[in-house]
C-alpha atoms as an extended CHARMM CRD file, in Angstrom:
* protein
*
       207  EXT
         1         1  UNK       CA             63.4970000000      124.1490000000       85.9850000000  PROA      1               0.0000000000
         2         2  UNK       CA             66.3270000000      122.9410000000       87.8420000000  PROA      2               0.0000000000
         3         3  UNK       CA             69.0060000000      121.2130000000       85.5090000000  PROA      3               0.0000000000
         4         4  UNK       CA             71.9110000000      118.7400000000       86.8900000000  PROA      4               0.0000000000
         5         5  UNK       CA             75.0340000000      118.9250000000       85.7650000000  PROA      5               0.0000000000
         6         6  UNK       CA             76.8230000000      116.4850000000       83.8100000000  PROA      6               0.0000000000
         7         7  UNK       CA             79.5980000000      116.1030000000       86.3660000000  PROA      7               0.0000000000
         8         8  UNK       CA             77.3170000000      115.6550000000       89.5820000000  PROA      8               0.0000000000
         9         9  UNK       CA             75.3220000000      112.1900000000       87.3920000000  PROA      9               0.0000000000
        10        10  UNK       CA             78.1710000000      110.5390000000       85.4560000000  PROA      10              0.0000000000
        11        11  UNK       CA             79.5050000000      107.2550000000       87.0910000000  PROA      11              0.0000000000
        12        12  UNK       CA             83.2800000000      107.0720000000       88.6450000000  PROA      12              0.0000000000
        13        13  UNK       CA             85.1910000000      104.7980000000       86.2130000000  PROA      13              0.0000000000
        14        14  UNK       CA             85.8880000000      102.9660000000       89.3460000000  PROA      14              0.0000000000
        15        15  UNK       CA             82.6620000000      102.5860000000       91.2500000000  PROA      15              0.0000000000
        16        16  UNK       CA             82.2680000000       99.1440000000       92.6990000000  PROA      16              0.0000000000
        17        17  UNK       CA             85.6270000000       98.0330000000       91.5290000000  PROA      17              0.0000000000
        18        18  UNK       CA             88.8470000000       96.9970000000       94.0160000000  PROA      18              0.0000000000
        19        19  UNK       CA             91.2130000000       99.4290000000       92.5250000000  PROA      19              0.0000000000
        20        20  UNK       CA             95.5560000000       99.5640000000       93.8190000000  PROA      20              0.0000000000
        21        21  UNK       CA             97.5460000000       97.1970000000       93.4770000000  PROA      21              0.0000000000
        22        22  UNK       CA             96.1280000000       93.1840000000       93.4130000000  PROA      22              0.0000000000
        23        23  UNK       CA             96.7560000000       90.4490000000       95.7080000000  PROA      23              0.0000000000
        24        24  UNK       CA             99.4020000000       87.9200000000       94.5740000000  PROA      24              0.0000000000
        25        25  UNK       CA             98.4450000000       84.0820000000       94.9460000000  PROA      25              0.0000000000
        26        26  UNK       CA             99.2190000000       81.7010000000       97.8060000000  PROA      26              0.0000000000
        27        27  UNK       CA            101.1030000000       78.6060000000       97.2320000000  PROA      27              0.0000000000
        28        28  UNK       CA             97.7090000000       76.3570000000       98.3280000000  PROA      28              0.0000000000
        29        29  UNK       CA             95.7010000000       78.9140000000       95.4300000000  PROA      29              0.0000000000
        30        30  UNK       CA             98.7160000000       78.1160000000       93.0800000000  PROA      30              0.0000000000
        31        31  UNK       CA             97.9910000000       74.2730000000       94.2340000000  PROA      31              0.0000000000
        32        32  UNK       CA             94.3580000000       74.6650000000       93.6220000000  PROA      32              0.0000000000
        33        33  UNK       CA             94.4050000000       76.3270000000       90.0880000000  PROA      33              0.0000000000
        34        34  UNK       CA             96.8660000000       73.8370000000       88.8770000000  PROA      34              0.0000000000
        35        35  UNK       CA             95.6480000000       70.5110000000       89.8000000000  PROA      35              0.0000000000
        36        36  UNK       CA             92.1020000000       71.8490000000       88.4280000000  PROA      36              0.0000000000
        37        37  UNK       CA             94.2050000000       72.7950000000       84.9770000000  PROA      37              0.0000000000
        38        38  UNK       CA             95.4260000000       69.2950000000       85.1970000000  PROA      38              0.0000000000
        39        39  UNK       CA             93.1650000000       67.0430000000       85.4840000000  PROA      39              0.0000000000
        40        40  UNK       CA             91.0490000000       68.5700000000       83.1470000000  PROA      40              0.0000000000
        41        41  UNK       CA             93.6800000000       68.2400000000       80.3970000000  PROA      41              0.0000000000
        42        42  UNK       CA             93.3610000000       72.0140000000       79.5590000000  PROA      42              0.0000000000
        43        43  UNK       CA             97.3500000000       72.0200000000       78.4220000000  PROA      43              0.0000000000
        44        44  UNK       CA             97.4970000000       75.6010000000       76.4040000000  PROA      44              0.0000000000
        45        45  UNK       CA             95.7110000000       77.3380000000       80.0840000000  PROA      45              0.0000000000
        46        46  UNK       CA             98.4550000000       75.0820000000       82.4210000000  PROA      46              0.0000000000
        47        47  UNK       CA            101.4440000000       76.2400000000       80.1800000000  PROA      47              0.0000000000
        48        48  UNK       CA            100.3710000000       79.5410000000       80.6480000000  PROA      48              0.0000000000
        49        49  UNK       CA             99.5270000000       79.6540000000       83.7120000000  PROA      49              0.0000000000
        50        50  UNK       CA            102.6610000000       77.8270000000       85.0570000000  PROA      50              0.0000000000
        51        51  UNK       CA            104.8560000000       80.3050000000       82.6080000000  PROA      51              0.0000000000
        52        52  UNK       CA            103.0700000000       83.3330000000       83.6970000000  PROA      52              0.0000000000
        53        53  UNK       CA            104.3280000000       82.2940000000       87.0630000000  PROA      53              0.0000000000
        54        54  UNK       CA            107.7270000000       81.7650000000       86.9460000000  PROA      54              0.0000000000
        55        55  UNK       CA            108.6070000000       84.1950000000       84.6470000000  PROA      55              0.0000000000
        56        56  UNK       CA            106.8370000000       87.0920000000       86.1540000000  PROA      56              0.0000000000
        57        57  UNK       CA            106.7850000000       89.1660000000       82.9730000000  PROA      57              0.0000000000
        58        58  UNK       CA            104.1930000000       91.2330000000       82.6620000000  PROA      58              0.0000000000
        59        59  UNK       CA            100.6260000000       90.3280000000       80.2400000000  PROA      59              0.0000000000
        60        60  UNK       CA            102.1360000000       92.1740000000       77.2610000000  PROA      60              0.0000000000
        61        61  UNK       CA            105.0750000000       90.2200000000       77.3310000000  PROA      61              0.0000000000
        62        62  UNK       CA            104.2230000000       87.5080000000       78.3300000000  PROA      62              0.0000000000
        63        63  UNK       CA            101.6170000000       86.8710000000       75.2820000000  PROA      63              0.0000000000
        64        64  UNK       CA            103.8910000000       87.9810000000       72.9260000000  PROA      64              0.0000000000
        65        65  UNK       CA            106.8290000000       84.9050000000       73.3290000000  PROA      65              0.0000000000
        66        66  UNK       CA            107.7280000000       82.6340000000       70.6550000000  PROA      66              0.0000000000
        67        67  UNK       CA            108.1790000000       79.1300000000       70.5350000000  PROA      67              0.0000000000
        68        68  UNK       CA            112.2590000000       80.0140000000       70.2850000000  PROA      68              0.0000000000
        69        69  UNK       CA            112.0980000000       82.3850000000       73.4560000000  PROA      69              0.0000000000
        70        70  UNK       CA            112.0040000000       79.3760000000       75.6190000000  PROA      70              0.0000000000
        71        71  UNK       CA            113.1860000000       76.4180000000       73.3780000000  PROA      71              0.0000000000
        72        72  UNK       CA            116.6180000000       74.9010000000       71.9890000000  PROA      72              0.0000000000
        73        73  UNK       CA            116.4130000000       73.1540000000       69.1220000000  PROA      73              0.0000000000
        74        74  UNK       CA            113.8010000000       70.8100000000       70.3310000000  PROA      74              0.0000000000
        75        75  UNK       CA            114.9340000000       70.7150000000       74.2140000000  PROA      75              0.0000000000
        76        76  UNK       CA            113.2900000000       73.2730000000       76.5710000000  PROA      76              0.0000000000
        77        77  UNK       CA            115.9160000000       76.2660000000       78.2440000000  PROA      77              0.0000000000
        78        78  UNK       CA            115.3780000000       76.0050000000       82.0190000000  PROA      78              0.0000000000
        79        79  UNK       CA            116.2290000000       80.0860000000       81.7490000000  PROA      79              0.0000000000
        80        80  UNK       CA            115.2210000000       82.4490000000       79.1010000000  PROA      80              0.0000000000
        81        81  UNK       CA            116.1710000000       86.2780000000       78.3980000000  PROA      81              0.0000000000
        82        82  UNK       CA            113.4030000000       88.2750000000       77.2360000000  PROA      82              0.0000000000
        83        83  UNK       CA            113.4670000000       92.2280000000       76.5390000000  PROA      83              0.0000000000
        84        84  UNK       CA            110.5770000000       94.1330000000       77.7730000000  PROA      84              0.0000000000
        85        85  UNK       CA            108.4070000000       96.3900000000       76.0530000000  PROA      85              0.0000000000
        86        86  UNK       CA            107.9890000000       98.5880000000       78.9580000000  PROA      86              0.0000000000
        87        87  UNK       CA            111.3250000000       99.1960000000       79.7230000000  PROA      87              0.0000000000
        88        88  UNK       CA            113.4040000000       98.0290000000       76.5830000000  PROA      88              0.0000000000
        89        89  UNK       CA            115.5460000000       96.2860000000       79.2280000000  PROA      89              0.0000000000
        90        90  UNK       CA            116.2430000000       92.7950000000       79.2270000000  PROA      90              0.0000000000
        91        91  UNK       CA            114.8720000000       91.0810000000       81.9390000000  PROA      91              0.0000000000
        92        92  UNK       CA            116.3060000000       86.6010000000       82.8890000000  PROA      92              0.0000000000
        93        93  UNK       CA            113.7480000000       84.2490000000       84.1210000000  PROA      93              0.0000000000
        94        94  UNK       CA            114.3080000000       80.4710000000       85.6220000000  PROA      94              0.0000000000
        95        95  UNK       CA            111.7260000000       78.0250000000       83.6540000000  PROA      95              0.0000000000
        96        96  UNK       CA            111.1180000000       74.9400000000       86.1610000000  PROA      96              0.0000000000
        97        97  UNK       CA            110.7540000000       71.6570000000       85.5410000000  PROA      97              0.0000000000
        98        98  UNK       CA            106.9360000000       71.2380000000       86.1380000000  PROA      98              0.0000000000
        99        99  UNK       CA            106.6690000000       74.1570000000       83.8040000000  PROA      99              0.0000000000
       100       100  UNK       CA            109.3430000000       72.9190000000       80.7590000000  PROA      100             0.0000000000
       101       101  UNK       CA            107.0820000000       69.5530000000       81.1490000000  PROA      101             0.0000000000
       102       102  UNK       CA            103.4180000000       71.9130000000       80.5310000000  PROA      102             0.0000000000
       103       103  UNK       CA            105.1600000000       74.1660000000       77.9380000000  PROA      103             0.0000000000
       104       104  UNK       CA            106.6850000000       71.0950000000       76.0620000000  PROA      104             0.0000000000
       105       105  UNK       CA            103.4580000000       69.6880000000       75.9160000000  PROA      105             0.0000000000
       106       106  UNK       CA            101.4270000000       72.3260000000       74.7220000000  PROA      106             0.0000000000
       107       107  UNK       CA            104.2550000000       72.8230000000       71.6930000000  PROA      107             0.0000000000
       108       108  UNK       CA            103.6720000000       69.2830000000       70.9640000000  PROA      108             0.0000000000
       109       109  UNK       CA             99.8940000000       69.3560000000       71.0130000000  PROA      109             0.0000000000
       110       110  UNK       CA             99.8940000000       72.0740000000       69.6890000000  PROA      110             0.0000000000
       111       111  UNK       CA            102.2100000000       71.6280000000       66.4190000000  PROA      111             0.0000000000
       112       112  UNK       CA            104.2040000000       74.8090000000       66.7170000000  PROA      112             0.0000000000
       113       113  UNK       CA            107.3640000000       75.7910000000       65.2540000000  PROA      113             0.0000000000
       114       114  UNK       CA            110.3910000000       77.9830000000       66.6860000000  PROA      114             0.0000000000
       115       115  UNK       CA            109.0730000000       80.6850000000       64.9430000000  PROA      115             0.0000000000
       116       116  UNK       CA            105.0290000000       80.4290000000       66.0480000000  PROA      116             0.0000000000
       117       117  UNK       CA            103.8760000000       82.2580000000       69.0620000000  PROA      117             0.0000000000
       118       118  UNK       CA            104.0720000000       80.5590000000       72.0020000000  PROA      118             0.0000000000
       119       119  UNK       CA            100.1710000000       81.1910000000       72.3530000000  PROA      119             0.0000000000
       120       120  UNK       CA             98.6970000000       81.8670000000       69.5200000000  PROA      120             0.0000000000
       121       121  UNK       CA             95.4390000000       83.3550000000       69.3470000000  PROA      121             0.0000000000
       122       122  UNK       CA             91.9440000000       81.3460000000       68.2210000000  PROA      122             0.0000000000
       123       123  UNK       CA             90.7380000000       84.5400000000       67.0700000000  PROA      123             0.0000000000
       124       124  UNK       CA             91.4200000000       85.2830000000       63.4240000000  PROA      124             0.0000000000
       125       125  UNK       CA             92.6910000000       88.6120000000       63.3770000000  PROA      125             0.0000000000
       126       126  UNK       CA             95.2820000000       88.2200000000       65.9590000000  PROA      126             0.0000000000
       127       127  UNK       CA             98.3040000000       86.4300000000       65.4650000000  PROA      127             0.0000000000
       128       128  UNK       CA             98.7320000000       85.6140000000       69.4770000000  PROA      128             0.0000000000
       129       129  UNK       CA             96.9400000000       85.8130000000       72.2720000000  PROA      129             0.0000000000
       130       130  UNK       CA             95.6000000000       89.5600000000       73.5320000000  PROA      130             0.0000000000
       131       131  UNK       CA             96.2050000000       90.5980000000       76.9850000000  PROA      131             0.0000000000
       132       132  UNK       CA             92.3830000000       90.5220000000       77.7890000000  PROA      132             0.0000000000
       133       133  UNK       CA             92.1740000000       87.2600000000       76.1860000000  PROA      133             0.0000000000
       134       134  UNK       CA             94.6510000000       86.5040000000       78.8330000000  PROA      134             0.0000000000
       135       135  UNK       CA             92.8170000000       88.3710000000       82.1120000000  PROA      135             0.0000000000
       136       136  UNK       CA             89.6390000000       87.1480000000       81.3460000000  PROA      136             0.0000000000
       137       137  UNK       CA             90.9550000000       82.9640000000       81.5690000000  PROA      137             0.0000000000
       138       138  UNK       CA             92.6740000000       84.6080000000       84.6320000000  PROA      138             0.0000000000
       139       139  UNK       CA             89.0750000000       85.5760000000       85.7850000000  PROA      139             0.0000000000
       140       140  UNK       CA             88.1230000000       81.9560000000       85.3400000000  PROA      140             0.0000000000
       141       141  UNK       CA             91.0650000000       80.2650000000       87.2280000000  PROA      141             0.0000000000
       142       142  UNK       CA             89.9870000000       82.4380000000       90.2590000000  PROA      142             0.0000000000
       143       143  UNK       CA             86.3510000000       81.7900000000       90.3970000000  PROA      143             0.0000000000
       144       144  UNK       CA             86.9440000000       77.7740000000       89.7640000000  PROA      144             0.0000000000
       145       145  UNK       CA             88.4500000000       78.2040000000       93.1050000000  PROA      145             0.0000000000
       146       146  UNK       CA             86.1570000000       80.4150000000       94.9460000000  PROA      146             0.0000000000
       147       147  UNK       CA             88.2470000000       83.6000000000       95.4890000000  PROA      147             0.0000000000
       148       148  UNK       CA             86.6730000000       86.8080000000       93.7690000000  PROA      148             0.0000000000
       149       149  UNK       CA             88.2920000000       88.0930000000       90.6700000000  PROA      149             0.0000000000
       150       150  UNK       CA             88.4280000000       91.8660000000       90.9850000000  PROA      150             0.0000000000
       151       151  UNK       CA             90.8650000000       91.0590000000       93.5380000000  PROA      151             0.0000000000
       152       152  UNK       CA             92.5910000000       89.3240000000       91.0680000000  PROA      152             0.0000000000
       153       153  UNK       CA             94.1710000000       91.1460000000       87.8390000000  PROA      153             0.0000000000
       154       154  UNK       CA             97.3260000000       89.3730000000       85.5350000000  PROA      154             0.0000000000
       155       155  UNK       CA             99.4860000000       91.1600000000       88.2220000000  PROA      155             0.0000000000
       156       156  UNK       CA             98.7900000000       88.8290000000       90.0240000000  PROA      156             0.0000000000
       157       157  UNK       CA            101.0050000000       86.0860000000       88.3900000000  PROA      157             0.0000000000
       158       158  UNK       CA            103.9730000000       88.9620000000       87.8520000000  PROA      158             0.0000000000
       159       159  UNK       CA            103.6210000000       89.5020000000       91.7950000000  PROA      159             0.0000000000
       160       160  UNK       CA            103.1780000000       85.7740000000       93.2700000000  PROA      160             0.0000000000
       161       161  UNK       CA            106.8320000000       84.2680000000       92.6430000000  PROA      161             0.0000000000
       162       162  UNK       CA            108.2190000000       87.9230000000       93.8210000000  PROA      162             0.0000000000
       163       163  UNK       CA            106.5150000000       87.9510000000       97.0270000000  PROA      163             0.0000000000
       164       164  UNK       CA            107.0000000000       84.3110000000       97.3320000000  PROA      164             0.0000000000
       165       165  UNK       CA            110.7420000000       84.9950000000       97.1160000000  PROA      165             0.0000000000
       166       166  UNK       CA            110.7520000000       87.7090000000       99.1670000000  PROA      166             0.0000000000
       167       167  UNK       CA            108.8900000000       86.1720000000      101.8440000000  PROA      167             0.0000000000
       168       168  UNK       CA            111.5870000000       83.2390000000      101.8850000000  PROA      168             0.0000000000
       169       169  UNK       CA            114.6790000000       85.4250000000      101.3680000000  PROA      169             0.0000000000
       170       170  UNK       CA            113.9860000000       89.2290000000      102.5450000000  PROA      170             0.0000000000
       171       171  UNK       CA            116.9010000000       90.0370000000       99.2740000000  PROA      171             0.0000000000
       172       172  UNK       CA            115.1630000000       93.5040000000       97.4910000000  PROA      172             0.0000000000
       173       173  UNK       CA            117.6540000000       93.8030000000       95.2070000000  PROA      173             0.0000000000
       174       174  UNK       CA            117.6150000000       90.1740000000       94.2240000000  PROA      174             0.0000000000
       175       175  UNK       CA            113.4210000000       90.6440000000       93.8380000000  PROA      175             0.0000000000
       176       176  UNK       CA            114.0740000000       93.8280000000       91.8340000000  PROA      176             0.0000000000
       177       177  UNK       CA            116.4380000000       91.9410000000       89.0710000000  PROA      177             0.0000000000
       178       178  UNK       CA            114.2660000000       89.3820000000       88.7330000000  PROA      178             0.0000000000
       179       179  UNK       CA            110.6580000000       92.0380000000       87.7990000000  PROA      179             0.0000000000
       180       180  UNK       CA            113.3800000000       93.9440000000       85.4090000000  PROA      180             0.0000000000
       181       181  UNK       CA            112.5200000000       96.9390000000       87.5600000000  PROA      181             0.0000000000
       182       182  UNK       CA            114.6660000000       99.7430000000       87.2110000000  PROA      182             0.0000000000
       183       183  UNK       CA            114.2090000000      101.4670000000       90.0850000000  PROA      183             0.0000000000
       184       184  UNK       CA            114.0360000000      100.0580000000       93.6800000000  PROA      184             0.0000000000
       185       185  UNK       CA            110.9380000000      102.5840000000       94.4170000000  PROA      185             0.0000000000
       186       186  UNK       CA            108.5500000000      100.1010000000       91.7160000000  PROA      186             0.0000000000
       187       187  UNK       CA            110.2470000000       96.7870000000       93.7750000000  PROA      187             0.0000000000
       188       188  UNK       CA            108.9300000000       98.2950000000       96.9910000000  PROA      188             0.0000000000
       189       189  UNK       CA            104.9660000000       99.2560000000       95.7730000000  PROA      189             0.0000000000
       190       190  UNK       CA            104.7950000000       95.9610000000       93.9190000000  PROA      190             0.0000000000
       191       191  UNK       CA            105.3830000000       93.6360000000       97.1500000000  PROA      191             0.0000000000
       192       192  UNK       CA            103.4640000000       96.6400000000       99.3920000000  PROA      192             0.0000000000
       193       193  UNK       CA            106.1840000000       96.9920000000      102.1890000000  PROA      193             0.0000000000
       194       194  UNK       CA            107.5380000000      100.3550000000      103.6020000000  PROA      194             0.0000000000
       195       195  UNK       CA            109.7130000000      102.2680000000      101.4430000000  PROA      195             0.0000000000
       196       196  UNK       CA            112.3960000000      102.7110000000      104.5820000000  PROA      196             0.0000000000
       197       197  UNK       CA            112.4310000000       99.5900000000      105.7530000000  PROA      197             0.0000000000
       198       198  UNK       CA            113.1280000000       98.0920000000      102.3570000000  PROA      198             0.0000000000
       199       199  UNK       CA            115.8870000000      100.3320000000      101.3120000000  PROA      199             0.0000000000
       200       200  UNK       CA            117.3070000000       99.6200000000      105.0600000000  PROA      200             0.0000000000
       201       201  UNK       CA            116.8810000000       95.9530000000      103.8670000000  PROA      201             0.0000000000
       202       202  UNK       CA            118.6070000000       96.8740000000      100.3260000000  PROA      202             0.0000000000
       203       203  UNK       CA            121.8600000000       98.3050000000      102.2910000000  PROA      203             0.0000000000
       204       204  UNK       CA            122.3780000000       95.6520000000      104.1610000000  PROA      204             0.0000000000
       205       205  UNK       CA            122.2480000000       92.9780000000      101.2360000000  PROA      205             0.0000000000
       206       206  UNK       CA            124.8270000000       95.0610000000       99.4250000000  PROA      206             0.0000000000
       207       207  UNK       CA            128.5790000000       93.6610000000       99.5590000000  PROA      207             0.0000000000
């Protein structure tokens, strides 16, 4: 009797998945998830969202911030300094007004203290919110606007304000401060542009 082999019937981890690197958000998508967020009072899913944007850190750190990470005293910090647990480097972000306002809010609805995470988990045994917790609401914001979400992934947000920036300015070096990346090399795969044109681009920002 002929037998098959158990490598020639099991299943590619990635079969029927988009795998590489995932598509950043346009400004009219950022639009589109937002207002949606908004008027349907969901204020814990708009201060994340709008945080996830502008700080670009990625899902592990971003779940993990405390109340004090982006507060003074009672007044929101339009930058905060966060160190990440990828790299152990510190990494600045710029908090914008739109997103102090949905942050601020949440903390007051909310009821959390300097010391409570910034999104704490509903689930009992975790103390903040998990990273999947996190992709899968990222899964939802998608498909409420009619894109497909395994195009999607929580890279996403850490990518969109990058390439946005890029776009505008064409500065690698100012991109790769702001992702915390320590080399230029990650910079260049994350916003998917040729590795000697960018460093060309790099030189010529130097002073």
């Amino acid at each position: 009797m002929e037998t098959v082999s158990a490598k020639s019937t099991s299943t590619a981890w990635n079969k029927g998945k988009i795998v590489g690197q995932k598509s950043p958000l346009k400004l009219k998508e950022i639009w589109a998830i937002r207002v949606r967020l908004q008027l349907a009072h969901r204020t814990r899913e708009l201060a994340l969202f709008d945080l996830g944007l502008d700080s670009k850190l990625r899902a592990c750190d971003l779940v993990k911030l405390r109340v004090r990470d982006v507060c003074h005293g009672d007044r929101m910090a339009t930058r905060a300094i966060i160190m990440q647990q990828k790299t152990s480097q510190p990494v600045q972000f710029e908090i914008t007004q739109p997103t102090r306002d949905a942050v601020s809010d949440w903390i007051k609805d909310a009821k959390l203290g300097s010391d409570d995470y910034l999104f704490p988990s509903r689930i009992h045994d975790s103390p903040h919110l998990g990273t999947r917790q996190y992709a899968r609401m990222l899964d939802s914001w998608i498909t409420e606007i009619g894109l497909d979400p395994a195009e999607y992934g929580t890279h996403s947000m850490r990518r969109t304000k990058a390439a946005l920036i890029y776009r505008r300015t064409k500065n690698l070096r100012a991109v790769q401060l702001l992702l915390g990346h320590t080399r230029i090399e990650s910079t260049v795969r994350y916003l998917g542009i040729e590795v000697e044109d960018a460093l060309e681009m790099a030189e010529q920002t130097e002073i």
